[in-house]
Each structure stands twice: as structure tokens, then as C-alpha cells.
Residue frames as qw, qx, qy, qz and C-alpha x, y, z in Angstrom:
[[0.770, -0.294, 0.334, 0.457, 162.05, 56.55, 9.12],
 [0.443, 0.166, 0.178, 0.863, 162.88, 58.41, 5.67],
 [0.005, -0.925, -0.216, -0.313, 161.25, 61.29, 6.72],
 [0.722, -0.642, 0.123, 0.227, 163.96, 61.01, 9.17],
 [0.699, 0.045, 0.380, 0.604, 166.59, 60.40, 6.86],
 [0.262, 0.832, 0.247, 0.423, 165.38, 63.39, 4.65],
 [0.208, -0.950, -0.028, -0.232, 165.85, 65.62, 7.42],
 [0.753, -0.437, 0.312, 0.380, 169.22, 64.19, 8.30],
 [0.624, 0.201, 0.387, 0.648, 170.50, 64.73, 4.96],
 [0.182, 0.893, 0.178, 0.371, 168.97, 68.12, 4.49],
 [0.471, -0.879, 0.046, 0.056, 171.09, 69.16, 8.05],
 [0.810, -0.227, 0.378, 0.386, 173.80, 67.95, 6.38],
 [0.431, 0.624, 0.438, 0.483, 173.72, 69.84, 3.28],
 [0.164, -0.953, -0.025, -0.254, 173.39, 73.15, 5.43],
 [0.571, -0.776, 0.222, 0.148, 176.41, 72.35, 7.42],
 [0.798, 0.195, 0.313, 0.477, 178.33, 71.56, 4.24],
 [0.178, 0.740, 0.062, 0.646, 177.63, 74.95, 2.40],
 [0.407, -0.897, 0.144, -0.097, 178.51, 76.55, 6.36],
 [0.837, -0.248, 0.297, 0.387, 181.46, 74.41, 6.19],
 [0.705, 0.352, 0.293, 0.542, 182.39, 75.81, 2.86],
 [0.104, 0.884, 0.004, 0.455, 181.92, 79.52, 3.89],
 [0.608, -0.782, 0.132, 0.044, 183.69, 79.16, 6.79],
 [0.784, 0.044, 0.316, 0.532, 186.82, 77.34, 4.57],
 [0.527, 0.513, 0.274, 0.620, 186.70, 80.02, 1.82],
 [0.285, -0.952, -0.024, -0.110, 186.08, 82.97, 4.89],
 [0.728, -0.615, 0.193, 0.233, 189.17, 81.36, 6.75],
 [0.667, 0.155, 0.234, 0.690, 191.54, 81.05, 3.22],
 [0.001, 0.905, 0.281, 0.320, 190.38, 84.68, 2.62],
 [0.367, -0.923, 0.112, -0.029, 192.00, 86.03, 5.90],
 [0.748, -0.288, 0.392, 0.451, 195.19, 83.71, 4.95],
 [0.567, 0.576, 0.315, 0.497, 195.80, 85.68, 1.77],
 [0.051, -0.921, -0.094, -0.374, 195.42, 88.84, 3.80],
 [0.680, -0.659, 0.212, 0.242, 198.25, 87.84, 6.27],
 [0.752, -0.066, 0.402, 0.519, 200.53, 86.53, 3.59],
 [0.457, 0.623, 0.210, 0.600, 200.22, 90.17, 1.91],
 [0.344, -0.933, -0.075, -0.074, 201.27, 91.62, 4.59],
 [0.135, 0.852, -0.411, 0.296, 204.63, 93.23, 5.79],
 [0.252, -0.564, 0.612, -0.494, 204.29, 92.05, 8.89],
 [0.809, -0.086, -0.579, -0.057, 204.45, 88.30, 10.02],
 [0.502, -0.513, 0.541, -0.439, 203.63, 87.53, 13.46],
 [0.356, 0.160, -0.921, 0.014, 204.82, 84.05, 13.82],
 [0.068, -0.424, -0.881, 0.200, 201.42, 81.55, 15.37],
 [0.127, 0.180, -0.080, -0.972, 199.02, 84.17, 14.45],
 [0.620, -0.028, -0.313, -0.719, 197.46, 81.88, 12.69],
 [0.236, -0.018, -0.855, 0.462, 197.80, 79.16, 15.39],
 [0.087, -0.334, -0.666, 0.661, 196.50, 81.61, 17.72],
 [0.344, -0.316, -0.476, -0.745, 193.40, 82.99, 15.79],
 [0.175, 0.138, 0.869, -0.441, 190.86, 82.86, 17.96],
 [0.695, 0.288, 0.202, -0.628, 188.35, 83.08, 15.17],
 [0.512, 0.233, -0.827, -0.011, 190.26, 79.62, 13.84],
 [0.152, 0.068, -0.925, 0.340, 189.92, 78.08, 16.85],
 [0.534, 0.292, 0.524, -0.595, 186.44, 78.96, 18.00],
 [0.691, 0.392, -0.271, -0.544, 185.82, 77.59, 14.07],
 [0.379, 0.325, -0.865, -0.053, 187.64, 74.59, 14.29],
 [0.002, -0.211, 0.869, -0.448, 185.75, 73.89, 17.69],
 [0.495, 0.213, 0.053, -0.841, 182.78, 74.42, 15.89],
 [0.744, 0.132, -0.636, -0.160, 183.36, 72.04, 13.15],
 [0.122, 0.166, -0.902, 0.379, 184.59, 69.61, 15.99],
 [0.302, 0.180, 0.605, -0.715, 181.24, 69.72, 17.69],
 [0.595, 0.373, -0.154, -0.695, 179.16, 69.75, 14.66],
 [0.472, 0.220, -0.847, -0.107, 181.67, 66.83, 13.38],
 [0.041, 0.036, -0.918, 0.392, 180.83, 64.83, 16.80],
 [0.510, 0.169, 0.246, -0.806, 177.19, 65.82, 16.49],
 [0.716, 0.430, -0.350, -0.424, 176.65, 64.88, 12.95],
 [0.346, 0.149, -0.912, 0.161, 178.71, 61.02, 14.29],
 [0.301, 0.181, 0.735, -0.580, 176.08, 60.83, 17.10],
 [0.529, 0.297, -0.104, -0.788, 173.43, 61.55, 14.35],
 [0.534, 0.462, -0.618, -0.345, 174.66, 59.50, 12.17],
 [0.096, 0.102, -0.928, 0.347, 175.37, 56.81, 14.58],
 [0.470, 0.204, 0.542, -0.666, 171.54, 57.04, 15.83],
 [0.622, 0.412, -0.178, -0.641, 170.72, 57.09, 12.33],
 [0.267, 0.505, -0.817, -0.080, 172.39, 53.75, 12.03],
 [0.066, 0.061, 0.910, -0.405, 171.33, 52.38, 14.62],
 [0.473, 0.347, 0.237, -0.774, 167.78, 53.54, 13.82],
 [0.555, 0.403, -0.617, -0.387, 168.45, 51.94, 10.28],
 [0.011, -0.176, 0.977, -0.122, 169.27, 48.67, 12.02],
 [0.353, 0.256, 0.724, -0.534, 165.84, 48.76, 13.99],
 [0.540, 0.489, -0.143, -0.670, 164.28, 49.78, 10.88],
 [0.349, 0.354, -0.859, -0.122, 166.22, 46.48, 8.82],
 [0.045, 0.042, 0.907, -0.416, 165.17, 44.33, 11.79],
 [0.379, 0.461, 0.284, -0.750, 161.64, 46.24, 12.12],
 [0.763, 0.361, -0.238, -0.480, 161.00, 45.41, 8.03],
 [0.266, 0.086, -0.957, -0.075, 162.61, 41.77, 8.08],
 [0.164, 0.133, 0.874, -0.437, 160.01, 41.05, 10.88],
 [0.437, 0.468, -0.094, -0.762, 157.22, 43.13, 8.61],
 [0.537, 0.377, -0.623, -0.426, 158.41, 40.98, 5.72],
 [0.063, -0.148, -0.983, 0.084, 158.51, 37.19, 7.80],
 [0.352, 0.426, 0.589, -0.590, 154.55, 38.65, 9.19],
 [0.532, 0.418, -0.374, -0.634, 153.85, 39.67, 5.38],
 [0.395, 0.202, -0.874, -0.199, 155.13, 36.29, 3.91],
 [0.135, -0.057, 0.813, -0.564, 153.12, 34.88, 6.94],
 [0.455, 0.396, 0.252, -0.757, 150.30, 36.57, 6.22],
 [0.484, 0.423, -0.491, -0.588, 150.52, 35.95, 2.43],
 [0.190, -0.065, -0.979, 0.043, 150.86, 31.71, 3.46],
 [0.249, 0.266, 0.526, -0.768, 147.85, 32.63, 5.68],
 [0.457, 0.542, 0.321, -0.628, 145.79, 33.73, 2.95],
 [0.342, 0.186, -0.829, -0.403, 147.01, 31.39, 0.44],
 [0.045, -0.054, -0.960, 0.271, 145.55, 28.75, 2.95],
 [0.197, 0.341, 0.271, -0.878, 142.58, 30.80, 3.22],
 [0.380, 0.487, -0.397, -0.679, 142.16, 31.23, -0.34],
 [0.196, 0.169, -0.949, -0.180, 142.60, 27.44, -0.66],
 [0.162, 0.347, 0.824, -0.418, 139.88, 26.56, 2.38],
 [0.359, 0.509, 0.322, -0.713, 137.47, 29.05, 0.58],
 [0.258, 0.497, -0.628, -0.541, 137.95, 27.22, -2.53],
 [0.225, -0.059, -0.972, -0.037, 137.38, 24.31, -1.36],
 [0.275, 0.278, 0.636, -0.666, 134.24, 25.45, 0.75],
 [0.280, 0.324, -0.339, -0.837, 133.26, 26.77, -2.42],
 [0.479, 0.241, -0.728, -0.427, 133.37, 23.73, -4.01],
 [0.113, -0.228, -0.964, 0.075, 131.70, 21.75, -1.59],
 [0.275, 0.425, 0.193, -0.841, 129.12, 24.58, -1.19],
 [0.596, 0.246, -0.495, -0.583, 128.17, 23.76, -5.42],
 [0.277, 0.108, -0.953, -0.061, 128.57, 19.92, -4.33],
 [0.003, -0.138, -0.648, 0.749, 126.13, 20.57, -1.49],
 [0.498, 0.351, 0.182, -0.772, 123.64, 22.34, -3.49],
 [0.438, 0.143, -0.686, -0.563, 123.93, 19.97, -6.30],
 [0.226, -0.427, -0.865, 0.136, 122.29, 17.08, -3.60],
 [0.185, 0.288, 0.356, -0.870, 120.20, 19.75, -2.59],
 [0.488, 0.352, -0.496, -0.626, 118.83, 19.76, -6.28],
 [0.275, 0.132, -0.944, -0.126, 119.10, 16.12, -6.36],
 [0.138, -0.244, -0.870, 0.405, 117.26, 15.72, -2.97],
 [0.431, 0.354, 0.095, -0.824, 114.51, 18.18, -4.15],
 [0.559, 0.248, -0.515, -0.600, 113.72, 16.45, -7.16],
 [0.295, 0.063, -0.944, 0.137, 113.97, 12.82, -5.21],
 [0.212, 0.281, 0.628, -0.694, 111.49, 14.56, -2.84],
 [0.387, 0.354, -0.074, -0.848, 109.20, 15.56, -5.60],
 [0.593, 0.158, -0.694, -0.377, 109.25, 12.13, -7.42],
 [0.199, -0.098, -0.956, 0.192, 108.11, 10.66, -4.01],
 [0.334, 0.329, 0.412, -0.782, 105.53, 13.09, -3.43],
 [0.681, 0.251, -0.401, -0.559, 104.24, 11.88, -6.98],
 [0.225, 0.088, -0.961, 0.134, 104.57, 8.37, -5.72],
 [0.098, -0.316, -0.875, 0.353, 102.66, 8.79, -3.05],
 [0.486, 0.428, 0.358, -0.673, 99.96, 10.46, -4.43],
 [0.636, 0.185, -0.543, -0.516, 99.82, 8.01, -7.11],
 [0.242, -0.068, -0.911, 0.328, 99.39, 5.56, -4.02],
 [0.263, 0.195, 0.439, -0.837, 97.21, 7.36, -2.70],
 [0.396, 0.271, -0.431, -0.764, 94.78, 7.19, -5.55],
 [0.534, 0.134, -0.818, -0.167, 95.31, 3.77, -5.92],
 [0.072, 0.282, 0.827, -0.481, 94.63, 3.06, -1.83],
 [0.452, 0.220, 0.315, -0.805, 91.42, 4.92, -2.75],
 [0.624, 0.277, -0.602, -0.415, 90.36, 2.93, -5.96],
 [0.485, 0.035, -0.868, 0.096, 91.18, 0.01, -3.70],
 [0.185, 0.137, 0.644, -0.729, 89.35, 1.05, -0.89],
 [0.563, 0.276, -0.022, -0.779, 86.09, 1.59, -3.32],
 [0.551, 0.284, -0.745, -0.247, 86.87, -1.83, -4.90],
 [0.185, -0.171, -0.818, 0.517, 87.18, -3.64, -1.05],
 [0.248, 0.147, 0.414, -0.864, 84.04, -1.96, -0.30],
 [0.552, 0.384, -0.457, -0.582, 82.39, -3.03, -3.30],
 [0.447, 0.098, -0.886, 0.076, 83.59, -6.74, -2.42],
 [0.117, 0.042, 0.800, -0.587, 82.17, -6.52, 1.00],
 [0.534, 0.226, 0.257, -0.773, 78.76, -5.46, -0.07],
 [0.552, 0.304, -0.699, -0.339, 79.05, -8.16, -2.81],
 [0.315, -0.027, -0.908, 0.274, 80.10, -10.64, -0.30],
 [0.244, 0.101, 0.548, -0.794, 77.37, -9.41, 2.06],
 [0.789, 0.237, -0.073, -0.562, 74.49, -9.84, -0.70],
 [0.688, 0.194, -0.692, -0.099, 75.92, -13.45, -1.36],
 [0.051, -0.233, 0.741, -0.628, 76.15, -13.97, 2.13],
 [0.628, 0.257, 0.337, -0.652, 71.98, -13.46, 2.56],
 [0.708, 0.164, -0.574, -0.376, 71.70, -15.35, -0.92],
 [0.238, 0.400, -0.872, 0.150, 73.94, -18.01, 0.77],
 [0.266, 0.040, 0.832, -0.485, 71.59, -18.11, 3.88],
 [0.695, 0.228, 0.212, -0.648, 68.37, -18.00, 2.20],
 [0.650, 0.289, -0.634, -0.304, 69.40, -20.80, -0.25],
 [0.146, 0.204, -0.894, 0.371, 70.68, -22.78, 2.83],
 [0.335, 0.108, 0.697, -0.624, 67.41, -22.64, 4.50],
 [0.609, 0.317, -0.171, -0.707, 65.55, -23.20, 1.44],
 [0.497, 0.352, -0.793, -0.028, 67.75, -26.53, 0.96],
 [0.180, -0.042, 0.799, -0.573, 66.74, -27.31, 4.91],
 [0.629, 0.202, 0.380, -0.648, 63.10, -26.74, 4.38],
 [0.557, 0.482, -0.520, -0.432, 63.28, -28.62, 1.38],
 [0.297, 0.306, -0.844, 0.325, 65.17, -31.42, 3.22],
 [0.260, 0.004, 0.605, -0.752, 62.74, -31.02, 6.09],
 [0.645, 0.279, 0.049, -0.710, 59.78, -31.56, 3.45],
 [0.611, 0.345, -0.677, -0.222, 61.10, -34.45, 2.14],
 [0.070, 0.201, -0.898, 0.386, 61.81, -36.11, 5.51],
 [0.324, 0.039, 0.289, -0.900, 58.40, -35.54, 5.97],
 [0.753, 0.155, -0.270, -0.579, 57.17, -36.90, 3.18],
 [0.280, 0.478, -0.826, 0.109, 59.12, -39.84, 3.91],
 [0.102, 0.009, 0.712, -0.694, 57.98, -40.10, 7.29],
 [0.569, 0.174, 0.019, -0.803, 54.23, -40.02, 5.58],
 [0.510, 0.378, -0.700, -0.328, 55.48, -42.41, 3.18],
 [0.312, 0.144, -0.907, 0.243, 56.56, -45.27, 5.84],
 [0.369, 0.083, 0.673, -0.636, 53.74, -44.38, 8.31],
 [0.739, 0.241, 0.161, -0.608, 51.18, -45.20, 5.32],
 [0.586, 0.368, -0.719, -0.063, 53.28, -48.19, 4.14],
 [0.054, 0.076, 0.903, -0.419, 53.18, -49.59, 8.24],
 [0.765, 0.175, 0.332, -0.523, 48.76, -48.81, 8.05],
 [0.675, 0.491, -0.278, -0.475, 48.97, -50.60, 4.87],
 [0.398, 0.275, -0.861, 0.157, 51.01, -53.94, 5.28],
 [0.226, -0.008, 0.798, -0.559, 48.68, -53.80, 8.71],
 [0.689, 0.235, 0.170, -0.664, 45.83, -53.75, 6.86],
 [0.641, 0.373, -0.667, -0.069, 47.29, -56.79, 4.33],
 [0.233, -0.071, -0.957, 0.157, 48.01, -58.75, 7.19],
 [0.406, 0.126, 0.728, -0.537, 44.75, -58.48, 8.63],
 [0.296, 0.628, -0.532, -0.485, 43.65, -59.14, 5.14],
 [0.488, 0.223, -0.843, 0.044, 45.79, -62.29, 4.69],
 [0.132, -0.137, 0.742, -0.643, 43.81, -63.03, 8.21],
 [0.548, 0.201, 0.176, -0.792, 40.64, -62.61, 7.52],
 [0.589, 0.394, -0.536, -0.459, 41.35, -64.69, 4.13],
 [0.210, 0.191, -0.947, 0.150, 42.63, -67.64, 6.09],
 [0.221, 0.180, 0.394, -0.874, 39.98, -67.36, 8.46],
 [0.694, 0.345, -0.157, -0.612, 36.94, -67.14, 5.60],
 [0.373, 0.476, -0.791, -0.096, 39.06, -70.29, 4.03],
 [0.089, -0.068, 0.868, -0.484, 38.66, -72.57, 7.40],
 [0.442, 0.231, 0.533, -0.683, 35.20, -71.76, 7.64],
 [0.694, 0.347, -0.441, -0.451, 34.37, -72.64, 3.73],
 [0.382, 0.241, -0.888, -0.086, 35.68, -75.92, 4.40],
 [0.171, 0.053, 0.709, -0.682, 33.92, -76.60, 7.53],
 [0.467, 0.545, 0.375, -0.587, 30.38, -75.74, 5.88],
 [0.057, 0.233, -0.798, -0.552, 31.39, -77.71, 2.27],
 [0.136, -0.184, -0.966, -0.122, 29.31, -80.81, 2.55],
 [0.208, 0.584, 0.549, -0.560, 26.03, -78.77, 4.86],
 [0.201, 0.725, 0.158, -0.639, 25.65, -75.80, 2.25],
 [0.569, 0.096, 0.592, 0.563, 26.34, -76.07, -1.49],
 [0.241, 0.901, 0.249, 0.260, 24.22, -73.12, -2.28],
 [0.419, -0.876, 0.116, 0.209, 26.74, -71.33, 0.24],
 [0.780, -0.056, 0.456, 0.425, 29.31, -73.00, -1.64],
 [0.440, 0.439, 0.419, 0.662, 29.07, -71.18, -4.62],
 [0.055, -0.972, -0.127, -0.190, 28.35, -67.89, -2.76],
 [0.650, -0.521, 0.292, 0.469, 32.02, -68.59, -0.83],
 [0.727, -0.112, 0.307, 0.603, 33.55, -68.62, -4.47],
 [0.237, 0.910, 0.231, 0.250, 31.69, -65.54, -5.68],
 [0.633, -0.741, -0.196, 0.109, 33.09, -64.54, -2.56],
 [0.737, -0.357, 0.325, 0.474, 36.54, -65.52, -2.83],
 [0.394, 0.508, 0.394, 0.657, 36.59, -64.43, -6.76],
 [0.021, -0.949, -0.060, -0.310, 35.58, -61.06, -5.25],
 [0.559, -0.785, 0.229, 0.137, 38.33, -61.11, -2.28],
 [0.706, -0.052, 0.449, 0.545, 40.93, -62.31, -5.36],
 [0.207, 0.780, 0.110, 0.580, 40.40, -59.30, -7.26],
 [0.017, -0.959, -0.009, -0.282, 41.06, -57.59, -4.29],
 [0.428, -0.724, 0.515, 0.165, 44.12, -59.23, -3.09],
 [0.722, 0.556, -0.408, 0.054, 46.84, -60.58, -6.09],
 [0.783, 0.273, -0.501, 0.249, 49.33, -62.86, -4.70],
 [0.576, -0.262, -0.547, 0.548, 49.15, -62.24, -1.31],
 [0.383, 0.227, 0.311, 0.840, 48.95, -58.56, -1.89],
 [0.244, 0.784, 0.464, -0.331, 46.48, -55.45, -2.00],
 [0.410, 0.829, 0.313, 0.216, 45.87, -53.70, -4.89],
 [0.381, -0.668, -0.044, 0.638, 48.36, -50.70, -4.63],
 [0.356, 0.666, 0.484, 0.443, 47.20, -49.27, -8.03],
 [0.033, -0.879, -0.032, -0.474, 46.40, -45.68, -6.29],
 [0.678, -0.512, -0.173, 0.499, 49.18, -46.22, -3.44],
 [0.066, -0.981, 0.156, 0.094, 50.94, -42.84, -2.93],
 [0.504, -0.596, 0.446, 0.437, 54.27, -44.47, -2.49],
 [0.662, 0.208, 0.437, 0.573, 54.78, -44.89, -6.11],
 [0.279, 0.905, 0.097, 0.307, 54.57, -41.42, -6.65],
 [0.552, 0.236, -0.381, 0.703, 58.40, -39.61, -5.59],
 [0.280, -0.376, -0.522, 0.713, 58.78, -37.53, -2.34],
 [0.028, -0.293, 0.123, 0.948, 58.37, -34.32, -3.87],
 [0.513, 0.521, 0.486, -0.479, 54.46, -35.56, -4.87]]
């Protein structure tokens, strides 16, 4: 467009300065009439290098109005052509304010983003030390629980071997027990046959009082010997086992 214009105005410039030689050619030839003798009346009317000049300029003039007119009109489209430029600029320029704004703000959630990044590193790192200070600790406790079991396992065996010691024990007592009462039933049988025998012996002493009198006094040796060996109904139970305690 002003390269256009340039080249409009330069054609213009050339058709001035032709304009002006053609003025100062044409007053030229009017001096040279008006010092003349003769005067032909319309002469200069009927010039016909006036008139082919005038029909020049005419033609040039209507040219240079078409030009000009284009140029105008060219100007418009141009006017029109840079408002629309300028609303698409200003467009643009909102565009890439908005832009400018979103990538600001990306920005800034971009730093916000990495700061939990950071955050969620270090959170990750203080659980990975967690759990390998769990870890540890399940192991320590696993060795400890293992420990217990094998504990509890040897107290277990103690447990049983005491138990069955406490049985046989139990078992050795019942036993004796069971010795005890079977030589406490011979014994009481043997006392009442004994306390039989005595009655018995008794009967017959009386019976054979008044016949025997030497016999007499062998009966009470007798008896004095069968009273030492039974007291008050009794045997002797001096070396009896049962007064001694299960466990001998």
C-alpha cells in the first residue's frame, strides 16, 4: 500500500513539472503573438497545439481522478484492512494476556505440585524408615517368640516329667496304703483268732481247776506268757509297719 502511494505521488510530481513546461511553453508562444503586427482573431482558440494540450491535461486530469479515486478507495480497504489487523492484534494481544495468565498460573501450580512432590518424597522416605525399623523389631520379636516356644517346650517336658513323677509317687503311696490295710486286715485276723484261742484256753483252765493243780500253775505261767503277748485285748504292735508313714 505505500509503496503504492509512493509511486502515485512520484507520477504526480512528473506530471506537475510537464504541466509547468507545457504552461510556461504555451505563455511563451502568447508573448510571441501579442508582438506581432498581425492579429488573427481565435488563433489562439484555434491552436491546435492548445487544444491537443488542453486534451492532454484533460486526460491526464481524468486519469490522475481515476488514480486517485482507486487510491482512495484502496486507502479505504487499507483503513478497513488495518482496523480488522488492529481488532485481530488487540485479539491476539487479550489472547496472550490469557495465555500469559494460564501459564502463570500453570507455573504456579507446577512449583505447588513439586512442592508435594518434595513433601511426598520425604513422607515416603520417613515410611521406608518406619518400616524398616519394624522390620527389625518383627525380627527381634520373632527371635524372642522363638525363644518363648523353646522355653515353653522345655517347661512343657519339665511339666510332664514332674506330672508323672507326682503319679508314680501317688501310685507308690496308694500302694503302700494298700500294703498298709492288707497287713492291718492279716493282723486284726490274727488278734481275733488270738482273742479265740484265749477264750478257748480260759474254758478249758476252768474245766481242769479242781483235777490238776500242778496244771494249774502251768495255765498261769501260761496265761502270764499269753499276757505279755496280748495287752488289753491287743497284740503287741511294737514292730508294726503301720506306725511308720507311707513313704517308709
Amino acid at each position: 500500500m505505500f509503496s503504492q502511494d509512493r509511486r502515485l505521488a512520484q507520477q504526480t510530481k512528473l506530471l506537475k513539472e510537464r504541466n509547468a513546461s507545457l504552461l510556461r511553453a504555451v505563455s511563451s508562444v502568447k508573448g510571441n503573438q501579442s508582438a506581432s503586427t498581425v492579429l488573427v482573431p481565435g488563433a489562439v482558440e484555434d491552436n491546435p497545439v492548445r487544444a491537443a494540450y488542453m486534451q492532454s491535461l484533460e486526460s491526464q486530469i481524468s486519469s490522475l481522478r481515476d488514480e486517485l479515486a482507486t487510491v482512495y478507495k484502496t486507502q479505504g480497504q487499507n483503513a478497513q484492512r488495518l482496523l480488522a489487523m488492529n481488532e485481530t492484534l488487540r485479539e491476539k494481544e487479550e489472547m496472550s494476556r490469557i495465555d500469559s495468565e494460564g501459564l502463570r498460573k500453570t507455573r504456579d501450580e507446577i512449583a505447588v505440585l513439586k512442592r508435594k512432590v518434595d513433601q511426598h518424597s520425604e513422607l515416603m522416605a520417613e515410611k521406608d524408615r518406619t518400616i524398616q525399623i519394624l522390620h527389625d523389631e518383627i525380627s527381634t520379636l520373632q527371635l524372642e517368640l522363638g525363644q518363648i516356644d523353646e522355653r515353653n517346650a522345655t517347661l512343657t517336658k519339665d511339666n510332664a516329667k514332674l506330672l508323672q513323677r507326682w503319679l508314680d509317687a501317688k501310685q507308690a503311696e496308694a500302694n503302700k496304703m494298700n500294703e498298709a490295710n492288707q497287713f492291718y486286715e492279716n493282723m486284726r485276723s490274727k488278734h481275733q483268732a488270738v482273742l479265740n484261742w484265749r477264750d478257748g484256753s480260759e474254758g478249758d483252765a476252768k474245766s481242769h481247776a479242781g483235777s490238776n493243780t500242778s496244771m494249774s500253775g502251768k495255765g498261769d505261767a501260761h496265761e502270764t506268757d499269753v499276757a505279755s503277748a496280748v495287752r488289753d485285748g491287743l497284740p503287741s504292735l511294737t514292730q508294726n509297719p503301720l506306725d511308720q508313714t507311707p513313704n517308709g
